[in-house]
py3Dmol code that shows the C-alpha trace and the ligand (Angstrom):
import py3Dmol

protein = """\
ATOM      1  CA  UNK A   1     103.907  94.416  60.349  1.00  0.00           C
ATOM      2  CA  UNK A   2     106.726  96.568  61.517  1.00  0.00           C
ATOM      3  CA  UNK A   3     106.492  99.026  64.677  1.00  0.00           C
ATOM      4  CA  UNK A   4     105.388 101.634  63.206  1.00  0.00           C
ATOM      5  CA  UNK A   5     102.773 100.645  61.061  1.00  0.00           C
ATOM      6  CA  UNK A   6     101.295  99.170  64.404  1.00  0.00           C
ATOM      7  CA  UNK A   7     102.201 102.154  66.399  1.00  0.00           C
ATOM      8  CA  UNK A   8      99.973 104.166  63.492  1.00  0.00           C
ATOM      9  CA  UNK A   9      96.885 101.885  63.479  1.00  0.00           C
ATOM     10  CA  UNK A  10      97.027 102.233  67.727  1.00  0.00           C
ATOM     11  CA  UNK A  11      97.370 105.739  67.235  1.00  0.00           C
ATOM     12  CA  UNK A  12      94.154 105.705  65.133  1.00  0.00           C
ATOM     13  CA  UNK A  13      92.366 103.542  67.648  1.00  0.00           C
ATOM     14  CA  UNK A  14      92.921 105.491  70.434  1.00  0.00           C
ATOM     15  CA  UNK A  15      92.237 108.972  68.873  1.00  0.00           C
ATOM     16  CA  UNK A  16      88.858 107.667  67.893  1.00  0.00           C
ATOM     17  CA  UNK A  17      88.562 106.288  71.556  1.00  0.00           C
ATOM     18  CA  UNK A  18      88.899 109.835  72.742  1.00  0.00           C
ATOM     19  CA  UNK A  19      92.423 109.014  74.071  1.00  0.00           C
ATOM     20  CA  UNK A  20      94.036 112.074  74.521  1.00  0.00           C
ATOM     21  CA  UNK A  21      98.060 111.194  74.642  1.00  0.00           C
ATOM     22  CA  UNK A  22      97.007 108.498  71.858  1.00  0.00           C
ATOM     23  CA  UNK A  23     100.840 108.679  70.196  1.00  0.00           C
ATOM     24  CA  UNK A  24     102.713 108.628  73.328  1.00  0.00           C
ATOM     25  CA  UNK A  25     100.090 105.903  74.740  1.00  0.00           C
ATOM     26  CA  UNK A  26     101.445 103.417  71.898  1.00  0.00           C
ATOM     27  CA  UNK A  27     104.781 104.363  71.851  1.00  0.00           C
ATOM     28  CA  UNK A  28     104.806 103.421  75.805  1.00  0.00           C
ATOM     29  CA  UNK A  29     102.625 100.188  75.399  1.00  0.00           C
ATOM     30  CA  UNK A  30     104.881  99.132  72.339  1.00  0.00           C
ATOM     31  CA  UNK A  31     107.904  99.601  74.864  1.00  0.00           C
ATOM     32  CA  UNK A  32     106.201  97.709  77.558  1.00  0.00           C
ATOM     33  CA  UNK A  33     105.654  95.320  75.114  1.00  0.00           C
ATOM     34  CA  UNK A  34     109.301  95.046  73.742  1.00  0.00           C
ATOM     35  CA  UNK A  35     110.603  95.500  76.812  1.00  0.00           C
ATOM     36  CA  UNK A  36     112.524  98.300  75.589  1.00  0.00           C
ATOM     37  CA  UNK A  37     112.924 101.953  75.902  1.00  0.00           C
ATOM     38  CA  UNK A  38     110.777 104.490  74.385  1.00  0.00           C
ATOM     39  CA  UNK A  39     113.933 106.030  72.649  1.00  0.00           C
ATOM     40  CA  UNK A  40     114.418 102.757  70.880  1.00  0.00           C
ATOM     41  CA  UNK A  41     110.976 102.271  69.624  1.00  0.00           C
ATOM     42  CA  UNK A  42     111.189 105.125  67.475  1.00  0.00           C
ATOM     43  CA  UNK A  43     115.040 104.788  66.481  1.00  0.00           C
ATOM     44  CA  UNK A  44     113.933 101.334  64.701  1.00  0.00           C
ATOM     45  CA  UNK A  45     110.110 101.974  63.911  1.00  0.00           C
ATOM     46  CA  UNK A  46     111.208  99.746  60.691  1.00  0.00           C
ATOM     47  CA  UNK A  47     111.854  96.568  62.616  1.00  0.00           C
ATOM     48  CA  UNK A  48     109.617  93.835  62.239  1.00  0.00           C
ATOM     49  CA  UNK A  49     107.239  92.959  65.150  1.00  0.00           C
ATOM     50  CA  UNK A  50     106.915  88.708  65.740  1.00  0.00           C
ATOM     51  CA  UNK A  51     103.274  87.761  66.134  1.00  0.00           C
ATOM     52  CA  UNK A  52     103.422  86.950  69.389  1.00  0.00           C
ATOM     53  CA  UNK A  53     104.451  91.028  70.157  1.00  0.00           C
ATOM     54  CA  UNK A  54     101.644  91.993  67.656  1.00  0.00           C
ATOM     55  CA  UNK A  55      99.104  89.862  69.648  1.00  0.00           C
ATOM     56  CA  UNK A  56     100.230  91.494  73.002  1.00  0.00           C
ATOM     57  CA  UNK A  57     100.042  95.020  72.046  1.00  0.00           C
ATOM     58  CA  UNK A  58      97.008  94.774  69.929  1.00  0.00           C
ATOM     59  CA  UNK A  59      95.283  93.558  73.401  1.00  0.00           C
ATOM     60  CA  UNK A  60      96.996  96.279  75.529  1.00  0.00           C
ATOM     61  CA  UNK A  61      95.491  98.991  72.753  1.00  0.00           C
ATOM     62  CA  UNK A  62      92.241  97.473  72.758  1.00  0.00           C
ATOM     63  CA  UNK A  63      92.281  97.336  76.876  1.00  0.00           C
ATOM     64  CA  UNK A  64      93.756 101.305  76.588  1.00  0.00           C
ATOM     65  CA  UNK A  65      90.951 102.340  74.759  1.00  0.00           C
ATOM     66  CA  UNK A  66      88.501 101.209  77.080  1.00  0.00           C
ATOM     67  CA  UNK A  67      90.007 103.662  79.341  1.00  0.00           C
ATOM     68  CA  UNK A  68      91.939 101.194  81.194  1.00  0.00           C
ATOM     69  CA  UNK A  69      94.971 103.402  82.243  1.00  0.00           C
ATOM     70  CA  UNK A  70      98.232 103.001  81.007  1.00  0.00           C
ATOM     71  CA  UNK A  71     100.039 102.763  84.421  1.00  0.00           C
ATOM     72  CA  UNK A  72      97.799  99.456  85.073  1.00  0.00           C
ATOM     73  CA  UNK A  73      98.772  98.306  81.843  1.00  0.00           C
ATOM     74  CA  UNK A  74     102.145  98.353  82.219  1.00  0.00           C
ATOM     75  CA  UNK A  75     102.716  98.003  85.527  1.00  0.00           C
ATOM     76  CA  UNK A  76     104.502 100.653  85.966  1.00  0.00           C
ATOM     77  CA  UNK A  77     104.513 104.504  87.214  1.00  0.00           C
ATOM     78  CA  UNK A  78     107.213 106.961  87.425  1.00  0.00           C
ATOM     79  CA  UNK A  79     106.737 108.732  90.893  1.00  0.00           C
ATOM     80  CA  UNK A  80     109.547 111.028  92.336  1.00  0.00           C
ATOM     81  CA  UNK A  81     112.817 109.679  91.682  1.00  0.00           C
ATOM     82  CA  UNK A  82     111.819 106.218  90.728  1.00  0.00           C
ATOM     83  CA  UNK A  83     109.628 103.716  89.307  1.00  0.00           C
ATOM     84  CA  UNK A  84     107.079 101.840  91.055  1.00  0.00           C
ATOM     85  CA  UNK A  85     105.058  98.897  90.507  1.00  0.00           C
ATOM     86  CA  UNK A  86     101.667  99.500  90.521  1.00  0.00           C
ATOM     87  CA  UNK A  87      98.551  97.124  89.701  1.00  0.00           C
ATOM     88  CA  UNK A  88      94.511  97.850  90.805  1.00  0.00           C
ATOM     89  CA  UNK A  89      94.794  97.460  94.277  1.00  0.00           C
ATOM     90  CA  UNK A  90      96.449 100.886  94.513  1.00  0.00           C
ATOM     91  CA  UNK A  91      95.563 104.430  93.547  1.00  0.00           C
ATOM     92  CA  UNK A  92      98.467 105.458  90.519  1.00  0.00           C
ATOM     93  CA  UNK A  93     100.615 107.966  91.591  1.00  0.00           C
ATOM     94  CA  UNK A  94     100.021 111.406  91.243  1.00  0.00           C
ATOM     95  CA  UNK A  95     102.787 114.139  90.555  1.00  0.00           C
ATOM     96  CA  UNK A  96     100.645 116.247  92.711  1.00  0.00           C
ATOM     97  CA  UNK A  97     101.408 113.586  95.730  1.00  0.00           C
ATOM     98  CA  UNK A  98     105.673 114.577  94.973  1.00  0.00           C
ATOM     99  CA  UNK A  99     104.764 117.770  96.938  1.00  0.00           C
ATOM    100  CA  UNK A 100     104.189 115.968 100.020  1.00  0.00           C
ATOM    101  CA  UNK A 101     107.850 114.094  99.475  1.00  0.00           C
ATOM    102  CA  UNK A 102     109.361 117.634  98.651  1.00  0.00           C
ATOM    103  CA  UNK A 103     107.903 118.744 101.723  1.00  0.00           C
ATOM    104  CA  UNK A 104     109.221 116.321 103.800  1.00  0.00           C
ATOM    105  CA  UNK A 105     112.412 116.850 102.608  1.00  0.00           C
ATOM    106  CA  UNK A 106     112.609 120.223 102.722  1.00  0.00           C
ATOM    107  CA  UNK A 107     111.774 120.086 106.154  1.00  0.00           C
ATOM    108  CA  UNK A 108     113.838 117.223 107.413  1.00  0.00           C
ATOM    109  CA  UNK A 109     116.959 118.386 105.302  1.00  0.00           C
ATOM    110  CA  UNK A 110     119.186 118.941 108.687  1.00  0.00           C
ATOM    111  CA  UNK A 111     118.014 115.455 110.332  1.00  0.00           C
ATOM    112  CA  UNK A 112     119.361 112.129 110.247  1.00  0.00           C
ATOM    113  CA  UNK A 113     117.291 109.983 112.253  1.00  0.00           C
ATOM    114  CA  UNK A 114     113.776 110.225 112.141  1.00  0.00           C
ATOM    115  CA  UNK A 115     110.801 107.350 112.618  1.00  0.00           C
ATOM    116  CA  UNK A 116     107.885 108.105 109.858  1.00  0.00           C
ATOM    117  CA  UNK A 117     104.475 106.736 109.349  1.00  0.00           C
ATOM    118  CA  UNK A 118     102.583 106.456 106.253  1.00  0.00           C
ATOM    119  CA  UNK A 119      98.416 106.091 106.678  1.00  0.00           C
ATOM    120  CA  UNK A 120      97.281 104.376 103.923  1.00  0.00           C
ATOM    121  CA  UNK A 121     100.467 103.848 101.789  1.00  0.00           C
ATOM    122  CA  UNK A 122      98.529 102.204  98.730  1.00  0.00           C
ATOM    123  CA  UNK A 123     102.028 101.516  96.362  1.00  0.00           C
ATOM    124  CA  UNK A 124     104.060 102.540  98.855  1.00  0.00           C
ATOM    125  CA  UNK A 125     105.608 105.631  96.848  1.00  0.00           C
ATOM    126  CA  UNK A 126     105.626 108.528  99.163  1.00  0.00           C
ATOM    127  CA  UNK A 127     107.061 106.733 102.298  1.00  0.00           C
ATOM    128  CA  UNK A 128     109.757 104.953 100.050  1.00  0.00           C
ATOM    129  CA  UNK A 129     110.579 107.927  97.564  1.00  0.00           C
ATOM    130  CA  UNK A 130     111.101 109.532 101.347  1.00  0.00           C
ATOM    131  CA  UNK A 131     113.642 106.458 102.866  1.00  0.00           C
ATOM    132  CA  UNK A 132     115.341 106.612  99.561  1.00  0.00           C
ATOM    133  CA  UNK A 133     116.732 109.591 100.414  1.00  0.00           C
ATOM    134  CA  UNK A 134     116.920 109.662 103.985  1.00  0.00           C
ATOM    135  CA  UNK A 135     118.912 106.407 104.418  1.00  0.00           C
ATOM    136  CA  UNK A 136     118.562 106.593 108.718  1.00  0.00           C
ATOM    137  CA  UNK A 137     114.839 107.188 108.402  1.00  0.00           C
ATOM    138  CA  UNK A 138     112.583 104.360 109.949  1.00  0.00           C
ATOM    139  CA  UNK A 139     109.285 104.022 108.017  1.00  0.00           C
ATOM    140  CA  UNK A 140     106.233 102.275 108.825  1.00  0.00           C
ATOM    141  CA  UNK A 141     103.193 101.910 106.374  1.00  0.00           C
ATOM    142  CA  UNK A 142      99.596 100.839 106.941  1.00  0.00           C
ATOM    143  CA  UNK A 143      96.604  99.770 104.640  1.00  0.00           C
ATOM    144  CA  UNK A 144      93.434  98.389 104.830  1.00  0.00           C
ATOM    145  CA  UNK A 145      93.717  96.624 101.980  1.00  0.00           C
ATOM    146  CA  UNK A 146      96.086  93.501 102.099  1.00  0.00           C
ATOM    147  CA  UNK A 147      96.852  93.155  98.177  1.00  0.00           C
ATOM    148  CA  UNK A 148      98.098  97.388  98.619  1.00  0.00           C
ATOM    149  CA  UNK A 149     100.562  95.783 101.307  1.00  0.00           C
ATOM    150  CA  UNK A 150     101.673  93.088  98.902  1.00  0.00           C
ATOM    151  CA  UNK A 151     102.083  95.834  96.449  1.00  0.00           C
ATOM    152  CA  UNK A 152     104.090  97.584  98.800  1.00  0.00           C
ATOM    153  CA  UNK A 153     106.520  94.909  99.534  1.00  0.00           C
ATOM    154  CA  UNK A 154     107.224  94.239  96.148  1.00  0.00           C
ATOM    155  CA  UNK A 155     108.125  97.789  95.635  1.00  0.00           C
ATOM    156  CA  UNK A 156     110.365  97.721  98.747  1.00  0.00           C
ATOM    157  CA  UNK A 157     112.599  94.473  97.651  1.00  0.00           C
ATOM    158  CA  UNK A 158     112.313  96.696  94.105  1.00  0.00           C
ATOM    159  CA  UNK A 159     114.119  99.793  95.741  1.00  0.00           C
ATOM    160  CA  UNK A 160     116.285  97.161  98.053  1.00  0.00           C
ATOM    161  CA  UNK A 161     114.776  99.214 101.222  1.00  0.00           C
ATOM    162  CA  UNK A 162     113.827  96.000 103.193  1.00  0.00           C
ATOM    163  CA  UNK A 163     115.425  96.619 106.637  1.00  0.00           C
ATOM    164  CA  UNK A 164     114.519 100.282 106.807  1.00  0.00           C
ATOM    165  CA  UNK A 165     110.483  99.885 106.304  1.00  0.00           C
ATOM    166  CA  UNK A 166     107.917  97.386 108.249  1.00  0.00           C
ATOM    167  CA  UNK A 167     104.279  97.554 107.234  1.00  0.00           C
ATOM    168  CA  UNK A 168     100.807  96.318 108.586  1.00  0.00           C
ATOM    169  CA  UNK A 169      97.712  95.591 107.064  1.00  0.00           C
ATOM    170  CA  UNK A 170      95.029  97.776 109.176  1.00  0.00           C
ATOM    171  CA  UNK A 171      92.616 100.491 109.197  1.00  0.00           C
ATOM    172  CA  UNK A 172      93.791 103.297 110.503  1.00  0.00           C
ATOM    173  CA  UNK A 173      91.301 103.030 113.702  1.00  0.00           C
ATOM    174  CA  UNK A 174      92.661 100.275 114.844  1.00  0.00           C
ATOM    175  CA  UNK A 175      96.759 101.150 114.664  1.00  0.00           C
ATOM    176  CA  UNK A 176      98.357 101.374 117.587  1.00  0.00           C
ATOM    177  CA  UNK A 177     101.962 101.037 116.821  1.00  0.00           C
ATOM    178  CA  UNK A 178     104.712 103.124 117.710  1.00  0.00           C
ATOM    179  CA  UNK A 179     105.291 106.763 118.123  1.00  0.00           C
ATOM    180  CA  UNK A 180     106.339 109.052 115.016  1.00  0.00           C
ATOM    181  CA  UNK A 181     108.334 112.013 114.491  1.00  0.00           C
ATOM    182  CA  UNK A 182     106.275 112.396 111.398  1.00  0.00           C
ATOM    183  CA  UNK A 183     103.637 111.071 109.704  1.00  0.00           C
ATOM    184  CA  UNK A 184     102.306 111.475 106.448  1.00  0.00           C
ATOM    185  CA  UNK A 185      99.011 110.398 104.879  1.00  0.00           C
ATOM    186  CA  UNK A 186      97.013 110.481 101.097  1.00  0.00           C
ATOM    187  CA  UNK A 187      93.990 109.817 102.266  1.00  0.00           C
ATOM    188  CA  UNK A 188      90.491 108.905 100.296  1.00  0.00           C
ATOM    189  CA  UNK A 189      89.310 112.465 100.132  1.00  0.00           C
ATOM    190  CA  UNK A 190      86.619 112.611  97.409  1.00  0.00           C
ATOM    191  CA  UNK A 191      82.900 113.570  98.509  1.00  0.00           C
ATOM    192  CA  UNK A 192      81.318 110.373  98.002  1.00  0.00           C
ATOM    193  CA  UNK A 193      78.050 111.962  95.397  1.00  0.00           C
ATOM    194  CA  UNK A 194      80.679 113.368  93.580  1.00  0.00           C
ATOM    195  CA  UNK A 195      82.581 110.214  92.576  1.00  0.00           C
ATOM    196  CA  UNK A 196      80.893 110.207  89.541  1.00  0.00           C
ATOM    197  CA  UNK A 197      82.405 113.402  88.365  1.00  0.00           C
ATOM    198  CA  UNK A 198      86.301 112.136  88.459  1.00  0.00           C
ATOM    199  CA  UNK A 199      87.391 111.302  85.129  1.00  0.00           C
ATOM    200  CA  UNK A 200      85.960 107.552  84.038  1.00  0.00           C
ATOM    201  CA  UNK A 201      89.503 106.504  83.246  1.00  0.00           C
ATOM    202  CA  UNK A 202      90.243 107.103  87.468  1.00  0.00           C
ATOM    203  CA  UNK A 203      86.232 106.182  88.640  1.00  0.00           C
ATOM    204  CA  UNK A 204      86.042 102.627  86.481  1.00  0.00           C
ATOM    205  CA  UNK A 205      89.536 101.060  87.024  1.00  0.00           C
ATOM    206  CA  UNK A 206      90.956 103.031  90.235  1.00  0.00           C
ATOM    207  CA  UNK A 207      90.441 101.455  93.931  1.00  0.00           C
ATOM    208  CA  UNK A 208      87.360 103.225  95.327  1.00  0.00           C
ATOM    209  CA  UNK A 209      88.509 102.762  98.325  1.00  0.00           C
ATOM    210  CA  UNK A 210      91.556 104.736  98.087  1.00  0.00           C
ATOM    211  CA  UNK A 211      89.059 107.896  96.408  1.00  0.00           C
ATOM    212  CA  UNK A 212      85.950 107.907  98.545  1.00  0.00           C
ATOM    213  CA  UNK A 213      85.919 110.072 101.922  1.00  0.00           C
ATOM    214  CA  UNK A 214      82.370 109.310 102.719  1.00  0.00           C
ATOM    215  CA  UNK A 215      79.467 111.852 101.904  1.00  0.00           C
ATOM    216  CA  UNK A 216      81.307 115.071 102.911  1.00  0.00           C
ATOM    217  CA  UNK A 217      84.922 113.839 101.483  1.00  0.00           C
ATOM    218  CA  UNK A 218      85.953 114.626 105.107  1.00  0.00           C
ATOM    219  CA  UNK A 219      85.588 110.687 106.821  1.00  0.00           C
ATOM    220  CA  UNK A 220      89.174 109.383 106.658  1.00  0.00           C
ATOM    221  CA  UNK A 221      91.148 112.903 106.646  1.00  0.00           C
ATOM    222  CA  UNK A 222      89.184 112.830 110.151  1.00  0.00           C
ATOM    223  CA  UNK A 223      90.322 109.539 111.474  1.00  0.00           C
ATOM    224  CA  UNK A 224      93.813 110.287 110.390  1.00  0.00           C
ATOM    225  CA  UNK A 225      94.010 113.445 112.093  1.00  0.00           C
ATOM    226  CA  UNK A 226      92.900 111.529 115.172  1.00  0.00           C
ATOM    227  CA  UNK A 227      94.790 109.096 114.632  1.00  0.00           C
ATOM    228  CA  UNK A 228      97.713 111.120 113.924  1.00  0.00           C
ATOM    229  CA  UNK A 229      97.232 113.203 117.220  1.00  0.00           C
ATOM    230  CA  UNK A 230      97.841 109.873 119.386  1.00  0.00           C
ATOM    231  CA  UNK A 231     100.525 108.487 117.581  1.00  0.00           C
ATOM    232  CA  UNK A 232     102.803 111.544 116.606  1.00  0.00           C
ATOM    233  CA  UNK A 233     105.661 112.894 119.010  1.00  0.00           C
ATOM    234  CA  UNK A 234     105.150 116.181 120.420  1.00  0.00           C
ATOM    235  CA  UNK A 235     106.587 118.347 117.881  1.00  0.00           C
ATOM    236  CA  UNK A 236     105.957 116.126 115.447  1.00  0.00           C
ATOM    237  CA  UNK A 237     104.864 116.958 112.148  1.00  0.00           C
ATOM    238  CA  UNK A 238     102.021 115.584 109.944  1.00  0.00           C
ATOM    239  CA  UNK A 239     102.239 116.210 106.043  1.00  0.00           C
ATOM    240  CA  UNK A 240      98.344 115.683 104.726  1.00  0.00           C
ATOM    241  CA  UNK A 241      97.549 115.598 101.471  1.00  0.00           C
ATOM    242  CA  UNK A 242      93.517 117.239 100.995  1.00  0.00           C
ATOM    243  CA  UNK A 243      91.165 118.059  98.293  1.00  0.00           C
ATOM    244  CA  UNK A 244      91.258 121.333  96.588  1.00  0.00           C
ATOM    245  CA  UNK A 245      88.001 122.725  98.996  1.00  0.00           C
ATOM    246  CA  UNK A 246      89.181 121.219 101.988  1.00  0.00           C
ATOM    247  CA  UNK A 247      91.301 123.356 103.397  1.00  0.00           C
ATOM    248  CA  UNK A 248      89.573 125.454 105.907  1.00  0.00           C
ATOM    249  CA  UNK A 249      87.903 122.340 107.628  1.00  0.00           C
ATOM    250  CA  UNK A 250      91.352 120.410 107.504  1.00  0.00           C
ATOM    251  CA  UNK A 251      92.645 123.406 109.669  1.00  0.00           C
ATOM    252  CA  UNK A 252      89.542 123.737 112.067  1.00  0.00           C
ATOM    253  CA  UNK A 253      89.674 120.014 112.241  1.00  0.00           C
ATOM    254  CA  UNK A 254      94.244 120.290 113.126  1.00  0.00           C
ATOM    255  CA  UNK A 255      93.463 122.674 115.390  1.00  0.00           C
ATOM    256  CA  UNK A 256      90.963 121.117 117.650  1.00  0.00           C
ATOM    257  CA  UNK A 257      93.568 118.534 117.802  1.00  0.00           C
ATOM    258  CA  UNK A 258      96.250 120.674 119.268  1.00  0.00           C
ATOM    259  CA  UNK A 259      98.151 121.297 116.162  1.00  0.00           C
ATOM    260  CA  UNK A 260      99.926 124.413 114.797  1.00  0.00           C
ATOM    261  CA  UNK A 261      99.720 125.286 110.850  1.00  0.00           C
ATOM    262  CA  UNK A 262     102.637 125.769 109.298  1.00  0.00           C
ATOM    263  CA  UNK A 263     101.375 126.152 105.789  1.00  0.00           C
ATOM    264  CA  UNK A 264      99.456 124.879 103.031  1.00  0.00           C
ATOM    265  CA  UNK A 265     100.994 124.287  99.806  1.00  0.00           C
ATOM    266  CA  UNK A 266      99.376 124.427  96.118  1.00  0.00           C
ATOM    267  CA  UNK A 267      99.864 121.994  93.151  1.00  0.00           C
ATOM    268  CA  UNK A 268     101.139 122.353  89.812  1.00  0.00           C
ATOM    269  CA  UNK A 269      97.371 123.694  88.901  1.00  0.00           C
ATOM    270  CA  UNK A 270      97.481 125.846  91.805  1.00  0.00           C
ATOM    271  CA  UNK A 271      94.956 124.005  94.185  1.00  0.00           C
ATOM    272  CA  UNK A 272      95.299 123.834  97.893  1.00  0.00           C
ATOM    273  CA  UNK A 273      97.052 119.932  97.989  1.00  0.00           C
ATOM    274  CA  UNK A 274      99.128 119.503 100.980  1.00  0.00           C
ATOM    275  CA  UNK A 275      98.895 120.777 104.424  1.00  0.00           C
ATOM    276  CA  UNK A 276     101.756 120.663 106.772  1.00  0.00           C
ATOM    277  CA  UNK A 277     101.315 121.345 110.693  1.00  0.00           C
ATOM    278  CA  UNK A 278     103.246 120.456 113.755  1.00  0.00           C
ATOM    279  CA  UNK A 279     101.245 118.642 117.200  1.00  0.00           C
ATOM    280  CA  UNK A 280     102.276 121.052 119.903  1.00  0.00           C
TER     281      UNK A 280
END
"""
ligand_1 = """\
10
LIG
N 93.854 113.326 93.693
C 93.144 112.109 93.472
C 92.208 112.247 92.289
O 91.845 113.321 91.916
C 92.386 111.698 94.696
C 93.273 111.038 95.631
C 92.627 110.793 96.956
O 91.418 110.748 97.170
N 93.482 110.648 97.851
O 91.835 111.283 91.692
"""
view = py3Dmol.view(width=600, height=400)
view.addModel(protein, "pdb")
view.setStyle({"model": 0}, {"cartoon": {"style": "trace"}})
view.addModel(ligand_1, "xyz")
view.setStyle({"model": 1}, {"stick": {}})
view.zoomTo()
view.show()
């Protein structure tokens, strides 16, 4: 069996599985598999695979059209400028999650030294896409979920950022750490009822966790607003990432909280994604 007669019979697989990017699927899980890049899968399709490779893939293709998705299969997700580890503890990342990193940028593009905090940093790939580029930043990251920090770590020795970030395993309740001059935050924002509407690929393998905001969607973007109002500077600014209907309670919700709206920002399909407001 060469590459690309295996590459063909995934291809099949996964089109009958209802597998949407079935071609580029394989090609990626063949490279994962190889350990090589996508560009040299297809320059030596003709290359013959050892059984051992065969073996691997064939169970990758089998897992992939199950819906498992591909990020958890290879370990791997492209976010920003960078690649992050990711496994099942943490949500993938989402290109519509960059806008809260362009934000941030955007706005901090004239400061040097600036203390962040991420609520509920999952793989840890907003807060570090962030230091990455703003080498005197001082991040801190939080999660509930211990195996999220782990996840986290490992993607901080990845990106060698290990004296810039510290992180803590706690709800966000409980947090009482520091002062920021800005804090950013993807919270679980997904009505609970309506959980079983998200695509089954993101509803049977993704950490529910990290999805459900409680029966109006509304339960953590709450507590991290509080929380956000206690441990922000004044002037500080807090970059929230909300569902596409959430926008007019986000705002009520900032402004009983004694913050100012700068705007709200819309992603790539033009839904309401990130609001940005300053603690006055
Ligand atoms: N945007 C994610 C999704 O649609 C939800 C992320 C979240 O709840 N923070 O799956």
């Amino acid at each position: 069996m060469n590459i690309e007669n295996e590459i063909n019979k995934a291809f099949i697989r996964l089109k009958k599985n209802n597998i949407q990017s079935a071609k580029l699927d394989s090609e990626i899980l063949m490279s994962s598999v190889l350990k090589k890049n996508r560009k040299f899968i297809i320059l030596n399709s003709s290359q013959n695979l050892k059984k051992k490779s065969i073996s691997i893939f064939r169970d990758l293709v089998n897992k992939r059209s199950n819906g498992k998705p591909i990020a958890y299969l290879t370990g791997k997700k492209e976010f920003w400028k960078n690649e992050f580890n990711v496994n099942e503890d943490v949500l993938v990342p989402r290109p519509d999650t960059e806008l809260i990193v362009e934000q941030v940028l955007e706005f901090s593009k004239n400061k040097s030294k600036l203390s962040i905090l991420d609520i509920g940093v999952g793989s840890g790939c907003i807060l570090l896409s962030i230091i990455l580029e703003k080498k005197n930043f001082q991040g801190v990251g939080i999660d509930i979920n211990k195996k999220s920090i782990d996840m986290c770590k490992k993607n901080t020795l990845k990106l060698k950022l290990r004296d810039k970030v510290k992180f803590f395993k706690s709800d966000v309740d409980n947090f009482n750490y520091g002062k920021y001059d800005l804090i950013v935050s993807n919270p679980p924002y997904i009505n609970s009822l309506k959980l079983k509407y998200l695509e089954s690929d993101i509803i049977k393998f993704e950490p529910r966790i990290a999805l459900d905001g409680g029966l109006d969607g509304m339960s953590e973007i709450r507590k991290v607003i509080d929380k956000s109002s206690e441990l922000i500077k004044k002037n500080g600014k807090l970059f929230l990432e909300i569902g596409f209907d959430q926008k007019y309670k986000v705002k009520k919700i900032l402004k009983d909280k004694g913050f100012y709206i700068n705007k709200v920002v819309k992603d790539l399909a033009k839904n309401d994604r990130c609001i940005i407001s300053t603690k006055i």
